[in-house]
mmCIF file of the C-alpha atoms, coordinates in Angstrom:
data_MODEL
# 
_entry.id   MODEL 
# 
loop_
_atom_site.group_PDB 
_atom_site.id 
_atom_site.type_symbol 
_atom_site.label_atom_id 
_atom_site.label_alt_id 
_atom_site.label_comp_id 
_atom_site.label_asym_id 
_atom_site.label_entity_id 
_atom_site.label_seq_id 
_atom_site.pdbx_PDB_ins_code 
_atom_site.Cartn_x 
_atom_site.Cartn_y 
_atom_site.Cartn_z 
_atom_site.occupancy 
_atom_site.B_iso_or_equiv 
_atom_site.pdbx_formal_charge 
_atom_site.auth_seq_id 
_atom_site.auth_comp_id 
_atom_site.auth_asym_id 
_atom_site.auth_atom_id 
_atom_site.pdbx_PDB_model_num 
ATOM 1   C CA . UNK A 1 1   ? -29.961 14.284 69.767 1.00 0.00 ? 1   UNK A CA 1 
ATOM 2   C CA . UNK A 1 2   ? -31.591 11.029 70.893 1.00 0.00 ? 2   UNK A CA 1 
ATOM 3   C CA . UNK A 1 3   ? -31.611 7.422  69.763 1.00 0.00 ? 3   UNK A CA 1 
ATOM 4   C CA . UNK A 1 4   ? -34.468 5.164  70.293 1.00 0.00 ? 4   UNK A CA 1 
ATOM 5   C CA . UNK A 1 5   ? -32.658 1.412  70.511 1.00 0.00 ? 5   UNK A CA 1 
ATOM 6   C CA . UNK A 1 6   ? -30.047 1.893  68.168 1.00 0.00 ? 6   UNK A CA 1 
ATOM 7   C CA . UNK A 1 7   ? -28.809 -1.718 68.493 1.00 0.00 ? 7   UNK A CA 1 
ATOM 8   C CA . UNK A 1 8   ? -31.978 -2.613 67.301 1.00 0.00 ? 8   UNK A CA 1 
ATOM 9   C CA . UNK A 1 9   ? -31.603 -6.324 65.428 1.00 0.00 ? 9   UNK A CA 1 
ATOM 10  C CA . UNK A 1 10  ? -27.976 -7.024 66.938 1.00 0.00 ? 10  UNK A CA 1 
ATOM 11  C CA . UNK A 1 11  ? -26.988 -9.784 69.665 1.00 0.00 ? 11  UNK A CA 1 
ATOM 12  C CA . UNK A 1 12  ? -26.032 -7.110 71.697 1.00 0.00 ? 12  UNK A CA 1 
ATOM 13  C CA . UNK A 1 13  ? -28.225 -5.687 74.155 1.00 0.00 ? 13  UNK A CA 1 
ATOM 14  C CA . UNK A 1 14  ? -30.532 -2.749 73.059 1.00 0.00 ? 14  UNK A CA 1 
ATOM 15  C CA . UNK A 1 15  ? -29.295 0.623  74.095 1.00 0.00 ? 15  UNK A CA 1 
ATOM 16  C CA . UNK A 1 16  ? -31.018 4.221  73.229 1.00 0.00 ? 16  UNK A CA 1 
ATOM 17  C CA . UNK A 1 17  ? -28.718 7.261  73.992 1.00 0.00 ? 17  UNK A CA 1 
ATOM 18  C CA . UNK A 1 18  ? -29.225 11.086 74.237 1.00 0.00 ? 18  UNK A CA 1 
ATOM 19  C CA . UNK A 1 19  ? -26.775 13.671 74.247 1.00 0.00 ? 19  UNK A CA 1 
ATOM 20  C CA . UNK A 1 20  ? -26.169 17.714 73.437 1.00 0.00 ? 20  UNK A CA 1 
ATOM 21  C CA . UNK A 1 21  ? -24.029 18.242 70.832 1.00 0.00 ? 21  UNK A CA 1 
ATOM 22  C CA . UNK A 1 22  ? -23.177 22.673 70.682 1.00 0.00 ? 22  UNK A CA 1 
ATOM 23  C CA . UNK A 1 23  ? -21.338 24.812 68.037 1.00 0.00 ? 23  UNK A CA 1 
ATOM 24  C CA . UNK A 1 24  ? -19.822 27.951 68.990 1.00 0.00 ? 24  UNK A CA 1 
ATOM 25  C CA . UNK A 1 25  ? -18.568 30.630 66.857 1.00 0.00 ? 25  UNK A CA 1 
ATOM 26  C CA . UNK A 1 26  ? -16.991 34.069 67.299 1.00 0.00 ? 26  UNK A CA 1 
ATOM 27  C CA . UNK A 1 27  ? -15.873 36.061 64.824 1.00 0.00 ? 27  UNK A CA 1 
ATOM 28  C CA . UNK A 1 28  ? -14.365 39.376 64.197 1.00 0.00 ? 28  UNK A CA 1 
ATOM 29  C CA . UNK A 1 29  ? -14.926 41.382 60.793 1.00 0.00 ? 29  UNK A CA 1 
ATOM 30  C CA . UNK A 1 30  ? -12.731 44.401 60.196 1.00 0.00 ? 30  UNK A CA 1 
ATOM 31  C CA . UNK A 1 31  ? -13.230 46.609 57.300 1.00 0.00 ? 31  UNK A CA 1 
ATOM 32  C CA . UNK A 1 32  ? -9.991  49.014 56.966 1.00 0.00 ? 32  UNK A CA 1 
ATOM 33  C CA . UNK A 1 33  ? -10.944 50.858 53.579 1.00 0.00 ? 33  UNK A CA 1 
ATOM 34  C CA . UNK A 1 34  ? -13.811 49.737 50.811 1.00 0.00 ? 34  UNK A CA 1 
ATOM 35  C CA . UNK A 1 35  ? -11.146 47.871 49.587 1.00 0.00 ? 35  UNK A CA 1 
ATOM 36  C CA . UNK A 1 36  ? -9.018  46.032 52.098 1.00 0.00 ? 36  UNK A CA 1 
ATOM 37  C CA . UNK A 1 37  ? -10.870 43.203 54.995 1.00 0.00 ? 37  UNK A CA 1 
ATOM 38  C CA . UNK A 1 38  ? -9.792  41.143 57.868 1.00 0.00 ? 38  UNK A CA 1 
ATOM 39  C CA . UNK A 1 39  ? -11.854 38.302 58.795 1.00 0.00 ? 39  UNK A CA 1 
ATOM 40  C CA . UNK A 1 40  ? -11.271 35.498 61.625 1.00 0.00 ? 40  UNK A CA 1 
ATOM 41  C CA . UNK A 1 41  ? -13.839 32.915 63.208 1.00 0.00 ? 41  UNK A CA 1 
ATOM 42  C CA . UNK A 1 42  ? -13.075 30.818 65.798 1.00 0.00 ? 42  UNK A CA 1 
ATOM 43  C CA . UNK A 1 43  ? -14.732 27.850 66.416 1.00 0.00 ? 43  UNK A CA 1 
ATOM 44  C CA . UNK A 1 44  ? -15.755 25.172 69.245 1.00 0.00 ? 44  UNK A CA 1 
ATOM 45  C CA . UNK A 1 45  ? -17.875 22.193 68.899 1.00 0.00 ? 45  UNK A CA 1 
ATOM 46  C CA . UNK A 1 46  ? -18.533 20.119 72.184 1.00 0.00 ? 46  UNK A CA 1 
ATOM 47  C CA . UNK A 1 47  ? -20.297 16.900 73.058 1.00 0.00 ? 47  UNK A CA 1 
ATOM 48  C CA . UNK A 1 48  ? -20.779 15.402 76.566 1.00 0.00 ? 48  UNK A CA 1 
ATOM 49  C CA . UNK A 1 49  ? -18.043 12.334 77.405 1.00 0.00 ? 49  UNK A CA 1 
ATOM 50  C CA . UNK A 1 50  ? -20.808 9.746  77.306 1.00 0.00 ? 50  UNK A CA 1 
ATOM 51  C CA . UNK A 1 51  ? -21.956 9.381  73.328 1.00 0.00 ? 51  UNK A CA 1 
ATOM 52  C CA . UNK A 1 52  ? -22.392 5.447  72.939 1.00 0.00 ? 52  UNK A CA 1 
ATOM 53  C CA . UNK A 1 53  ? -23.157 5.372  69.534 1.00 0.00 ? 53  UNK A CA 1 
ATOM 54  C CA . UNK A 1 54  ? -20.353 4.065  66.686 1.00 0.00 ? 54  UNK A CA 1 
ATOM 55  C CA . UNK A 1 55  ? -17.185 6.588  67.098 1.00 0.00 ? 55  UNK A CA 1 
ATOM 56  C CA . UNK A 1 56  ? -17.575 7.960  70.175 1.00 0.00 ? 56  UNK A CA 1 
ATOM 57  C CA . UNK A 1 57  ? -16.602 11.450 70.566 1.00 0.00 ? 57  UNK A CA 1 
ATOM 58  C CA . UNK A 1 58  ? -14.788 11.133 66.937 1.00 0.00 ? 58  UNK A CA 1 
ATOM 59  C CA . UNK A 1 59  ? -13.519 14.068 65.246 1.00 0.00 ? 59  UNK A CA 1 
ATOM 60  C CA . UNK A 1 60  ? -16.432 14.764 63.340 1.00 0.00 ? 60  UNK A CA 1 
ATOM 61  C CA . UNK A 1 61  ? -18.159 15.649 66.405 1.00 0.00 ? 61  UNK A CA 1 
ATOM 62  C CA . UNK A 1 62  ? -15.362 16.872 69.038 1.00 0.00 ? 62  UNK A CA 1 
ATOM 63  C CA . UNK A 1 63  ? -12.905 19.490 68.512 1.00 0.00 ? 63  UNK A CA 1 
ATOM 64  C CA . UNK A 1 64  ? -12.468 21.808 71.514 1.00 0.00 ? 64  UNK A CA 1 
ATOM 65  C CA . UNK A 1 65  ? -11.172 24.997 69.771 1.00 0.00 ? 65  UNK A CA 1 
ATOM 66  C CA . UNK A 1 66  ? -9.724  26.008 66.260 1.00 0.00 ? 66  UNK A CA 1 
ATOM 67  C CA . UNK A 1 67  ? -10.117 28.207 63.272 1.00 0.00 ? 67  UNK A CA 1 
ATOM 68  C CA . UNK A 1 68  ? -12.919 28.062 61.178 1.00 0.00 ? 68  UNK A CA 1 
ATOM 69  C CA . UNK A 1 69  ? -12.392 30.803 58.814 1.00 0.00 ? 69  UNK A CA 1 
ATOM 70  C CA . UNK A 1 70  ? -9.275  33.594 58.590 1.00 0.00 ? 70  UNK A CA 1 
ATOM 71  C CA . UNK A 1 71  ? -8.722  35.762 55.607 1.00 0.00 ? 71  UNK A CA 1 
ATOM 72  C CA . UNK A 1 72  ? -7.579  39.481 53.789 1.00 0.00 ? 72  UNK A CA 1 
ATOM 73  C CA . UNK A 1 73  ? -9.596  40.609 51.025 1.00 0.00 ? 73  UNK A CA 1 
ATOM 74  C CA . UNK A 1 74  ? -7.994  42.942 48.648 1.00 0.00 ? 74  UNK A CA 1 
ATOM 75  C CA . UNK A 1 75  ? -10.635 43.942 46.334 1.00 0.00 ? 75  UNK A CA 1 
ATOM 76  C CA . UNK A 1 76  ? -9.319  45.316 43.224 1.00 0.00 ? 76  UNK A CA 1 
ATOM 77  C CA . UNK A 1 77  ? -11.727 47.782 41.799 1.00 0.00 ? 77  UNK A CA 1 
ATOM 78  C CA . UNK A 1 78  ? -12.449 46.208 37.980 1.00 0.00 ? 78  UNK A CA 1 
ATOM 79  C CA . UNK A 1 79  ? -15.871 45.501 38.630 1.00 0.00 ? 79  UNK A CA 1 
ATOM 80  C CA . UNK A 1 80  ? -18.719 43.620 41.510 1.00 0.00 ? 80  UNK A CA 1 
ATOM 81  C CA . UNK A 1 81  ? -17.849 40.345 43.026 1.00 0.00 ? 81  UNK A CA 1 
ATOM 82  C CA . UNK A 1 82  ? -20.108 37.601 42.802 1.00 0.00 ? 82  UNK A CA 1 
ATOM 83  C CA . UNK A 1 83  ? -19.196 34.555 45.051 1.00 0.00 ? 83  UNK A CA 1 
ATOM 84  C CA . UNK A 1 84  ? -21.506 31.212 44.625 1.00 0.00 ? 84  UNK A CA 1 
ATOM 85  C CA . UNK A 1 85  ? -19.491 27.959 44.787 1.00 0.00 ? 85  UNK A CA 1 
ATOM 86  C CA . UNK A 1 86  ? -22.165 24.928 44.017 1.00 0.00 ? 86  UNK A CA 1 
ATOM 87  C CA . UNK A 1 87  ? -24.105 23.112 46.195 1.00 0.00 ? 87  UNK A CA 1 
ATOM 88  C CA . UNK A 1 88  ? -21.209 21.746 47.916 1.00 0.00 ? 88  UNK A CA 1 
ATOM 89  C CA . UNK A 1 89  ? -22.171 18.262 46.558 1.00 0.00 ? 89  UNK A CA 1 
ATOM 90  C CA . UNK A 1 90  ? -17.994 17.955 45.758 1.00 0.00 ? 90  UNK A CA 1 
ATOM 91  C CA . UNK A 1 91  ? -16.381 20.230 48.253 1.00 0.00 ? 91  UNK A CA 1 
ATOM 92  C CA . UNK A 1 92  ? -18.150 22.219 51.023 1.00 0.00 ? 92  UNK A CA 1 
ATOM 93  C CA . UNK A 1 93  ? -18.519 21.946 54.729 1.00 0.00 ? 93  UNK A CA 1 
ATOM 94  C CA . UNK A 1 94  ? -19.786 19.111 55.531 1.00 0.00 ? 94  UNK A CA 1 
ATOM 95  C CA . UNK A 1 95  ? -22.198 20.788 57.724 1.00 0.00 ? 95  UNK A CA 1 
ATOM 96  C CA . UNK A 1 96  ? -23.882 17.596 58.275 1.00 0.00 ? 96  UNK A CA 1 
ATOM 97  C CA . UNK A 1 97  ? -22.020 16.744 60.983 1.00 0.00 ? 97  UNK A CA 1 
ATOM 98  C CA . UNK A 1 98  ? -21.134 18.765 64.137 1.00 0.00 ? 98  UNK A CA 1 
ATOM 99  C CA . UNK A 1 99  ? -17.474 19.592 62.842 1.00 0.00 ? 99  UNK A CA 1 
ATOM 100 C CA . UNK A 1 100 ? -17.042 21.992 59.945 1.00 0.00 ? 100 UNK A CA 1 
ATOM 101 C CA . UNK A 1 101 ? -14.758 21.252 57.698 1.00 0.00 ? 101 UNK A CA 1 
ATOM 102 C CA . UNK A 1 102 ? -12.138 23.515 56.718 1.00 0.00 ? 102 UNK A CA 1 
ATOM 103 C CA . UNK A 1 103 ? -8.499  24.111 54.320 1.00 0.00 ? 103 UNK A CA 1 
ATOM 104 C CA . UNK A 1 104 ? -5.236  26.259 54.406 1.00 0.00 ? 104 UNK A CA 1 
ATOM 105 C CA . UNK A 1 105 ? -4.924  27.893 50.877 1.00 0.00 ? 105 UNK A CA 1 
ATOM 106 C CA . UNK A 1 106 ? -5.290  30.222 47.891 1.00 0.00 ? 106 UNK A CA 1 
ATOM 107 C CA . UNK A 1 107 ? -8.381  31.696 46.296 1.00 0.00 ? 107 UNK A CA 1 
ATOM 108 C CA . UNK A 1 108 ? -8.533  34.429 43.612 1.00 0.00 ? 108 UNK A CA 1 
ATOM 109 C CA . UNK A 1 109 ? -11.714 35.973 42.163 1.00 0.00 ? 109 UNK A CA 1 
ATOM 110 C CA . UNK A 1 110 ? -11.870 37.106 38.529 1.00 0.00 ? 110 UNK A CA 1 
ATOM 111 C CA . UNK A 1 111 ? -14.092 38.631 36.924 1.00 0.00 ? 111 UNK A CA 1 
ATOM 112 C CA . UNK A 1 112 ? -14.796 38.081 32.814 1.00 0.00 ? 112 UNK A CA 1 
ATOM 113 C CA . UNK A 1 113 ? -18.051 39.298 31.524 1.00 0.00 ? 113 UNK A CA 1 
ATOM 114 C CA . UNK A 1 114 ? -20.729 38.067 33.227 1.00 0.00 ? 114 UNK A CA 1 
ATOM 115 C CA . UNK A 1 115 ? -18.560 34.907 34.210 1.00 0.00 ? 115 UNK A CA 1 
ATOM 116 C CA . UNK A 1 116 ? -17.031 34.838 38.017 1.00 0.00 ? 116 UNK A CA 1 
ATOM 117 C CA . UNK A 1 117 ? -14.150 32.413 37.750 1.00 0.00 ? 117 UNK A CA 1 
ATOM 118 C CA . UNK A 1 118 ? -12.763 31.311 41.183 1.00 0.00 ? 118 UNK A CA 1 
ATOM 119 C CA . UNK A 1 119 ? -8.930  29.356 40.634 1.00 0.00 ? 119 UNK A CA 1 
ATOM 120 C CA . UNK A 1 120 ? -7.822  27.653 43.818 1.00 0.00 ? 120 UNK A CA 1 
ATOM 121 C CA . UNK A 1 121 ? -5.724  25.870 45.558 1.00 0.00 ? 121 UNK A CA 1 
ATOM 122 C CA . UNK A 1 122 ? -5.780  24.317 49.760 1.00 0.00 ? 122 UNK A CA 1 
ATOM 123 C CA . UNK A 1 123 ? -4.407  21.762 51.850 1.00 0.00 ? 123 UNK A CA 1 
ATOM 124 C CA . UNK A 1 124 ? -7.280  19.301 53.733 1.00 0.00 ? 124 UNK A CA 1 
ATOM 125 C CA . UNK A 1 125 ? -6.865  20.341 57.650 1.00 0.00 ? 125 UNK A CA 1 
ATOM 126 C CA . UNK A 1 126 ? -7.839  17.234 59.452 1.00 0.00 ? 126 UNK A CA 1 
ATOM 127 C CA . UNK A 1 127 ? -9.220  17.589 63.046 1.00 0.00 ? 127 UNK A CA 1 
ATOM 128 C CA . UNK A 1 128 ? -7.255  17.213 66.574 1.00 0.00 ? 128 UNK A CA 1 
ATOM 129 C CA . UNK A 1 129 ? -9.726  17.857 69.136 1.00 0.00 ? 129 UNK A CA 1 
ATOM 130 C CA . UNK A 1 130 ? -7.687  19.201 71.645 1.00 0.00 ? 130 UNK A CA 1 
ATOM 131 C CA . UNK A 1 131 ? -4.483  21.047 70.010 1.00 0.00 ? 131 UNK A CA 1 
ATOM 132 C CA . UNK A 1 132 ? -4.916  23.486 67.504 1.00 0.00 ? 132 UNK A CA 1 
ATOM 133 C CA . UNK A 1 133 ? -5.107  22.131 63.784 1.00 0.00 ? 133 UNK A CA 1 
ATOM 134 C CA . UNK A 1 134 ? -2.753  22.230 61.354 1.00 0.00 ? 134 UNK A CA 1 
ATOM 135 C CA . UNK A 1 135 ? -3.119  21.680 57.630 1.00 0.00 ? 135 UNK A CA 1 
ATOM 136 C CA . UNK A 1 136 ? -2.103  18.188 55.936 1.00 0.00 ? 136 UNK A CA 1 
ATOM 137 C CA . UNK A 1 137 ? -0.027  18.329 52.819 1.00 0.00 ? 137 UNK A CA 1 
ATOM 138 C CA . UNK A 1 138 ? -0.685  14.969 51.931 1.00 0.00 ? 138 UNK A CA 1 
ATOM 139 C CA . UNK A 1 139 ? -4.139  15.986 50.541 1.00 0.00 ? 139 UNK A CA 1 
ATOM 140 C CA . UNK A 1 140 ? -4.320  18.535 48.529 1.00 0.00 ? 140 UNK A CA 1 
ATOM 141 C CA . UNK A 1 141 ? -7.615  20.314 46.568 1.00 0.00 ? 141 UNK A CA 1 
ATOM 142 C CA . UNK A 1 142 ? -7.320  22.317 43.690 1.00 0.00 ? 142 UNK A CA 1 
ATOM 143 C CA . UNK A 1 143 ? -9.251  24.019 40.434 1.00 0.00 ? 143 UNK A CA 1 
ATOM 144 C CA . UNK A 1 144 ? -11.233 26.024 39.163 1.00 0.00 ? 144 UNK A CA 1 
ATOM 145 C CA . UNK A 1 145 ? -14.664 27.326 39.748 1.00 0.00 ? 145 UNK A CA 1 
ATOM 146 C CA . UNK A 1 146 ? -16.854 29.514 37.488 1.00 0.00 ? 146 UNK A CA 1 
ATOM 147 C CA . UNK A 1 147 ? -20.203 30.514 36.946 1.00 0.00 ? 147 UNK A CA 1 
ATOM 148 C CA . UNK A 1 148 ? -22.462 32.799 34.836 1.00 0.00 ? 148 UNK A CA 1 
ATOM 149 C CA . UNK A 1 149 ? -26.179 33.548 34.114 1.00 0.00 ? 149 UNK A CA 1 
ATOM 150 C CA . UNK A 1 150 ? -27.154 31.806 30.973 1.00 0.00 ? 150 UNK A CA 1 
ATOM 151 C CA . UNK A 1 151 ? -29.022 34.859 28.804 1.00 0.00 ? 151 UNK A CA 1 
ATOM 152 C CA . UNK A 1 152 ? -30.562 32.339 25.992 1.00 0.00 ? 152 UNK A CA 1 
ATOM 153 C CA . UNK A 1 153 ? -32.153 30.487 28.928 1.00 0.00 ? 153 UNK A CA 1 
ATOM 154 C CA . UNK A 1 154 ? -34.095 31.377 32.152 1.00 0.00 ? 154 UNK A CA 1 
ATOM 155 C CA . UNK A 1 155 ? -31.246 29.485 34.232 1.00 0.00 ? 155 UNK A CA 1 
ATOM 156 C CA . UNK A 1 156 ? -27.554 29.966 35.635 1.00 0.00 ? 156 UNK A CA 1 
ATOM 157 C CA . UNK A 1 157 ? -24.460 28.162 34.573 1.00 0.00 ? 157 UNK A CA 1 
ATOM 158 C CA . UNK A 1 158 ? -21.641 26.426 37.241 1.00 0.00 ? 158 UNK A CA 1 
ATOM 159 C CA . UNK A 1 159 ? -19.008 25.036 35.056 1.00 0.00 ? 159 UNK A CA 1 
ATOM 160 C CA . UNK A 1 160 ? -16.066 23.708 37.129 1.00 0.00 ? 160 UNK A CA 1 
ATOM 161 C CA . UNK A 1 161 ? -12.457 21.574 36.798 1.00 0.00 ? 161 UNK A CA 1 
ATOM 162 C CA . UNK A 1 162 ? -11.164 19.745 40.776 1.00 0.00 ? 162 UNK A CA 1 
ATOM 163 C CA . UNK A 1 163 ? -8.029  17.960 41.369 1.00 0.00 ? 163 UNK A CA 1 
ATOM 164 C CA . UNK A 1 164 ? -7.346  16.065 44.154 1.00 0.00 ? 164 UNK A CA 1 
ATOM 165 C CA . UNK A 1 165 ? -3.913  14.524 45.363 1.00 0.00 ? 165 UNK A CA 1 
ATOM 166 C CA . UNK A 1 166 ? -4.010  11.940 48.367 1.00 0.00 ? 166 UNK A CA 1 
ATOM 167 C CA . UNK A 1 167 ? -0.990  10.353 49.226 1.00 0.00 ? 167 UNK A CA 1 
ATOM 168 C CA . UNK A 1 168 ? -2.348  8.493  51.659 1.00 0.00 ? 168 UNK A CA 1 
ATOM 169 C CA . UNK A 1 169 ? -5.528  7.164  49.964 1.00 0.00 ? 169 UNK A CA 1 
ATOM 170 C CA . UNK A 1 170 ? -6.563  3.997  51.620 1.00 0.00 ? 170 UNK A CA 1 
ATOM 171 C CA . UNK A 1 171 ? -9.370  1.332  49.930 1.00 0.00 ? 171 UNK A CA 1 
ATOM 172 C CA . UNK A 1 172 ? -10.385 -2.390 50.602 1.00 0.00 ? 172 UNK A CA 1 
ATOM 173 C CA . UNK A 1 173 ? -6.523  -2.439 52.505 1.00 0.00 ? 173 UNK A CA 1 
ATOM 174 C CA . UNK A 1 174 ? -4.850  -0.737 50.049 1.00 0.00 ? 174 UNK A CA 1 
ATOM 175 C CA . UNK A 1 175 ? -3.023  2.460  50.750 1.00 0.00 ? 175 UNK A CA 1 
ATOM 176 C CA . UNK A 1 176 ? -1.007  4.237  47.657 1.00 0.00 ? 176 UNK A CA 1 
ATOM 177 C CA . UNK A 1 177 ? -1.518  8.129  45.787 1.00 0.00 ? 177 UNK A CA 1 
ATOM 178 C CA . UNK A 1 178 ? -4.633  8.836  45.015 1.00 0.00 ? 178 UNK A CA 1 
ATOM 179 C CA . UNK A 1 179 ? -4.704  11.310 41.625 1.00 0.00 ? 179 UNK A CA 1 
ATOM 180 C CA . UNK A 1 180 ? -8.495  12.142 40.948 1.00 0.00 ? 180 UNK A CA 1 
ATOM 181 C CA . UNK A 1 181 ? -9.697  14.894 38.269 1.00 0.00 ? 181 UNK A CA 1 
ATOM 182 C CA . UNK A 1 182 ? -13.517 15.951 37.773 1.00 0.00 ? 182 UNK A CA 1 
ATOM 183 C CA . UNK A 1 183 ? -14.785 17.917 35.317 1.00 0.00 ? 183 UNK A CA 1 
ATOM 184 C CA . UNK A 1 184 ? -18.632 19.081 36.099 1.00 0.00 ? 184 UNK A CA 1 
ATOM 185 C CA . UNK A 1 185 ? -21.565 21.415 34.927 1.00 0.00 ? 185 UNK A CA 1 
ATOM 186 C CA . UNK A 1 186 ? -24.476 22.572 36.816 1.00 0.00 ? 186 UNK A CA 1 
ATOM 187 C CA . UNK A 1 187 ? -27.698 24.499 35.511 1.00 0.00 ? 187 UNK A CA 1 
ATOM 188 C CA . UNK A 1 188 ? -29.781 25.977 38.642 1.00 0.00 ? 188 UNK A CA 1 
ATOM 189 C CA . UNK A 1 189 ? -32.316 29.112 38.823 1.00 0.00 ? 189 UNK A CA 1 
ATOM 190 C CA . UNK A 1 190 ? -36.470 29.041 39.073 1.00 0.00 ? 190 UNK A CA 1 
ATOM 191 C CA . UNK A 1 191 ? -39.168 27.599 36.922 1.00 0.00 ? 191 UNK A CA 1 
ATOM 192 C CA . UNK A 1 192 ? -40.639 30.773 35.179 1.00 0.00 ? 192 UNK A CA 1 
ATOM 193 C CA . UNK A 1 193 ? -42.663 32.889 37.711 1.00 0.00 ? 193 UNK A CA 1 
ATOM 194 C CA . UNK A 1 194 ? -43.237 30.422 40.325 1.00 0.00 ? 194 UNK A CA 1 
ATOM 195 C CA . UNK A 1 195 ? -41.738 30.007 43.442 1.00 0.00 ? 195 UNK A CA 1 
ATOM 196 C CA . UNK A 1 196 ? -40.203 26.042 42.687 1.00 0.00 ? 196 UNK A CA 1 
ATOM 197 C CA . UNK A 1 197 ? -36.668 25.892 41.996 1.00 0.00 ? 197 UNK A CA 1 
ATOM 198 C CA . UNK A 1 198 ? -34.581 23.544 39.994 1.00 0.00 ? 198 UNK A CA 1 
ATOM 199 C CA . UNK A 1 199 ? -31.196 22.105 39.710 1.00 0.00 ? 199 UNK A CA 1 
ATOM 200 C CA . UNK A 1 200 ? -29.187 19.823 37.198 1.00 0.00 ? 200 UNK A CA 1 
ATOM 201 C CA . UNK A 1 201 ? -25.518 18.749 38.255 1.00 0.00 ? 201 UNK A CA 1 
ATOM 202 C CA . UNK A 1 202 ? -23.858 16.413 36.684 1.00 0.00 ? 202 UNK A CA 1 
ATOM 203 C CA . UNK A 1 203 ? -20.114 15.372 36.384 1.00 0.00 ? 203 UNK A CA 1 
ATOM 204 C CA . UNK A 1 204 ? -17.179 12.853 34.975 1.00 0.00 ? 204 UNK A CA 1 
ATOM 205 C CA . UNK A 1 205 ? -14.084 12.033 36.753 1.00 0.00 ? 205 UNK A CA 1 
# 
């Protein structure tokens, strides 16, 4: 990455600043019967010592080496799985910067019809760039996430419930529990034969 002047219009000097920032993954995917998985990543995401820009090496660009993903899957035979969690708008990634983010928790897959209904629950694991993390229980996710073609309409459904519990919440110098609750709907698929896709999300918290 590079930054032309990026104190441009400050009192302070004007600086520009390049850098490398590299992910690394490795993972491991081991498939004991149609019906039973291991899966681990590990990851590593570096950047050199001099990054001038605000934060510094913060954690959402330096954490030397930790878990990204780690799972079982027991697949109970009822019927196909269909996984497809939004458009991360709410909870995803954040692949945006050079840190994924990731939780410790629970996930079950059901199956209903055509609906795929994904109840969950997961700690926030915040990032300490050189031990490995651990998960926080002061901030917890939790809810539940389905979706399901609609049949009177050329489109697919998301229709989702998220809780989140900070007890550490901090705003304007403020710190207390935070208690939020969103309730959300999302309509997504193509416009008739053509190749342009749409999307409608909206939610109420």
């Amino acid at each position: 990455e590079y930054f032309n002047q990026f104190q441009f219009g400050l009192s302070e000097p004007k600086r520009s600043d390049a850098f490398l920032a590299s992910r690394f993954r490795l993972s491991t995917d081991l498939h004991i019967t149609p019906y039973f998985r291991l899966f681990a990543e590990g990851k590593s995401s570096l950047v050199p010592t001099n990054r001038d820009l605000q934060g510094g090496n913060s954690t959402t660009f330096m954490d030397t080496i930790d878990l990204q993903n780690g799972f079982a899957d027991i697949m109970i035979p009822l019927g196909d799985q269909e996984l497809i969690f939004g458009h991360q708008r709410l909870v995803g990634v954040s692949d945006y910067t050079n840190v994924r983010r990731t939780f410790d928790g629970a996930r079950g897959i059901v199956r209903v019809g055509d609906w795929t209904i994904n109840p969950f629950w997961a700690e926030f694991v915040p990032v300490q760039p050189y031990r490995f993390n651990t998960s926080n229980t002061d901030r917890q996710l939790f809810g539940i996430y389905s979706t399901a073609p609609a049949h009177l309409l050329p489109m697919n459904l998301d229709l989702y419930y998220l809780g989140v519990d900070n007890k550490t919440a901090a705003f304007n110098g403020t710190s207390g529990q935070e208690k939020r609750y969103t309730l959300g709907l999302r309509t997504w698929g193509k416009i008739s034969q053509t190749n342009w896709d749409f999307e409608l999300e909206g939610a109420g918290q």
